[in-house]
C-alpha positions in Angstrom: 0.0 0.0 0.0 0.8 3.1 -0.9 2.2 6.3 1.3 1.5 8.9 -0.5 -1.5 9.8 1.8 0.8 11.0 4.4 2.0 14.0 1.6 -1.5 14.8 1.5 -2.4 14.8 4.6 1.0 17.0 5.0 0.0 19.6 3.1 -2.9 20.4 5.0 -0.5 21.3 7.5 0.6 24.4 4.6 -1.6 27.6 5.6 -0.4 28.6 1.8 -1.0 25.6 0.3 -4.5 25.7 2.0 -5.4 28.7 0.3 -4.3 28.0 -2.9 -6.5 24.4 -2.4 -9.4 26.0 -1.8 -9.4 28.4 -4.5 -8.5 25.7 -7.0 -12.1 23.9 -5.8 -14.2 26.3 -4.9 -17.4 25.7 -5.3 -20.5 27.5 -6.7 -22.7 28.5 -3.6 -24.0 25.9 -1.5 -27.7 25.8 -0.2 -27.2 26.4 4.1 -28.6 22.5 4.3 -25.2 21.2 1.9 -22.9 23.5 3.9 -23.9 22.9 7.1 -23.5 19.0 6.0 -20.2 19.4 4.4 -19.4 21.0 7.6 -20.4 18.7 10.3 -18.6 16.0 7.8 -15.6 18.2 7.9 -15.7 18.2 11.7 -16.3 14.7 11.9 -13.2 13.9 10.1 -11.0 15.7 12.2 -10.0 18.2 9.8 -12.1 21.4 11.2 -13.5 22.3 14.6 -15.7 24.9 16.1 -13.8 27.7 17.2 -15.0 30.8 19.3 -15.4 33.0 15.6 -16.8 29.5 13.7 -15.2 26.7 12.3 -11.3 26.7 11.7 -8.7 24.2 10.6 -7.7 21.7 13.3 -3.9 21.2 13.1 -3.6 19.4 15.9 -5.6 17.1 14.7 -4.2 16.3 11.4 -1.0 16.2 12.9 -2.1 13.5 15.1 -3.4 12.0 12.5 0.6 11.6 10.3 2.0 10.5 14.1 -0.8 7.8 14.0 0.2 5.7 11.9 4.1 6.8 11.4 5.6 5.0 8.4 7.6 1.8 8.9 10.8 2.1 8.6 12.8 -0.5 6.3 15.9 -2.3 8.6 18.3 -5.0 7.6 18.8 -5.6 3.7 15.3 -4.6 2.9 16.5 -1.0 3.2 18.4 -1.2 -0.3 15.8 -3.1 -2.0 13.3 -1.3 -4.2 9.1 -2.1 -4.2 9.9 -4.9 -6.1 12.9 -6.7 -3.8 15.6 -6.0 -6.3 18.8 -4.0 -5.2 18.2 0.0 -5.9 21.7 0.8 -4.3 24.8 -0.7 -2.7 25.2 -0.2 0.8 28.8 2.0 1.5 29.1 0.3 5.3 30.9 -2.8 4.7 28.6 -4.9 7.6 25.6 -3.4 5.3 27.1 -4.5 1.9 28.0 -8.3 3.5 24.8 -8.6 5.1 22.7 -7.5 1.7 25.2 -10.1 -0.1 24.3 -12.9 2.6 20.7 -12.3 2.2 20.7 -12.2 -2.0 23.1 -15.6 -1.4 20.4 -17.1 0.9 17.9 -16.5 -2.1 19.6 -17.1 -4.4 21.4 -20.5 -4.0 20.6 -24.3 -2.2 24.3 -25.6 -0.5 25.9 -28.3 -2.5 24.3 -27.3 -5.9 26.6 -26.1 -8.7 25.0 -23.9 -11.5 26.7 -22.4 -15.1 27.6 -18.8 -15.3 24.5 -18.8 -17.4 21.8 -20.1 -14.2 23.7 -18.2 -11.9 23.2 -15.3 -13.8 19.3 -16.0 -14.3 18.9 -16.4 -10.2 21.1 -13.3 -9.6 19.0 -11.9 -12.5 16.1 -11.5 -9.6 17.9 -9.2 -7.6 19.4 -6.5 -9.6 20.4 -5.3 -13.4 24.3 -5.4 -13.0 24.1 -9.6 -12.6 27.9 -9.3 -13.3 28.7 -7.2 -10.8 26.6 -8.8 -8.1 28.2 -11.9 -9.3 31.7 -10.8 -8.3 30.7 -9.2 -5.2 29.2 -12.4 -3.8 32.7 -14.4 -5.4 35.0 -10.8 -3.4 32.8 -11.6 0.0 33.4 -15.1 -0.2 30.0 -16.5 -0.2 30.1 -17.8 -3.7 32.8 -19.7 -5.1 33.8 -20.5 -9.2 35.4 -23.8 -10.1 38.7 -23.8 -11.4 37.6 -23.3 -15.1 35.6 -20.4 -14.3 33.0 -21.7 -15.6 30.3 -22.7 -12.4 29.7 -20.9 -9.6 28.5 -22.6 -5.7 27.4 -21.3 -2.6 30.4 -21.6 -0.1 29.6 -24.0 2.7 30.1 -21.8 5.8 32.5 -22.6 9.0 29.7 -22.3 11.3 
């Protein structure tokens, strides 16, 4: 689902862009019996409240409403990964880039299996454009290993 509803609930929070939202869709006159309905809705909904002059814009309320329901934030390797799970960027941290690497690995590959540059391409194919690159970055970290002709590529069997 979507976030974008927090940007528009956001810019309610904008006295100017306020202004320039209600002249965009102003309405012709309403009867008394449609205002004071559209009114009572607007109330309802949090985003007006009777003040001593008449109704006025309840900020407090809309900003409760963006701390509400704050957005979750991504942790682990899921913060490089774009809306479709494949790698957007490269983590600079080192512990960032190895752990990313570990978790495309853990995806990627069964132990004991050994695949062609080809199939290792198409499963490393999933996870970003630059298959060649992530190639060698999982062979630099150690977690996958090419046989002596340089042909196949395999998971390394971890020490632990």
């Amino acid at each position: 689902m979507s976030d974008r509803w927090r940007g528009v609930v956001a810019a309610l929070l904008n006295p100017d862009l306020r202004a320039v939202l209600a002249e965009v869709i102003a309405a012709d006159e309403l009867s008394d019996a449609r205002r004071a309905r559209a009114l009572a809705r607007l109330v309802e909904s949090g985003l007006v409240r009777e003040g001593e002059d008449g109704p006025e814009f309840d900020e407090a309320s809309v900003r409760g409403i963006l701390a509400a329901d704050p957005p979750a934030k991504k942790s682990g390797p899921a913060r490089f990964l774009d809306g479709s799970g494949r790698i957007d960027r490269y983590p600079v941290q080192d512990a960032d880039r190895l752990e990313l690497l570990r978790w495309v690995a853990a995806r990627a590959f069964e132990p004991g299996e050994v695949l062609s540059e080809r199939a290792t391409n198409e499963r490393l194919g999933r996870f970003a454009d630059d298959v060649a690159g992530l190639r060698r970055a999982l062979v630099d970290a150690e977690l996958l290993e090419r046989t002596r002709s340089g042909s196949a590529y395999a998971l390394v069997e971890s020490a632990d």
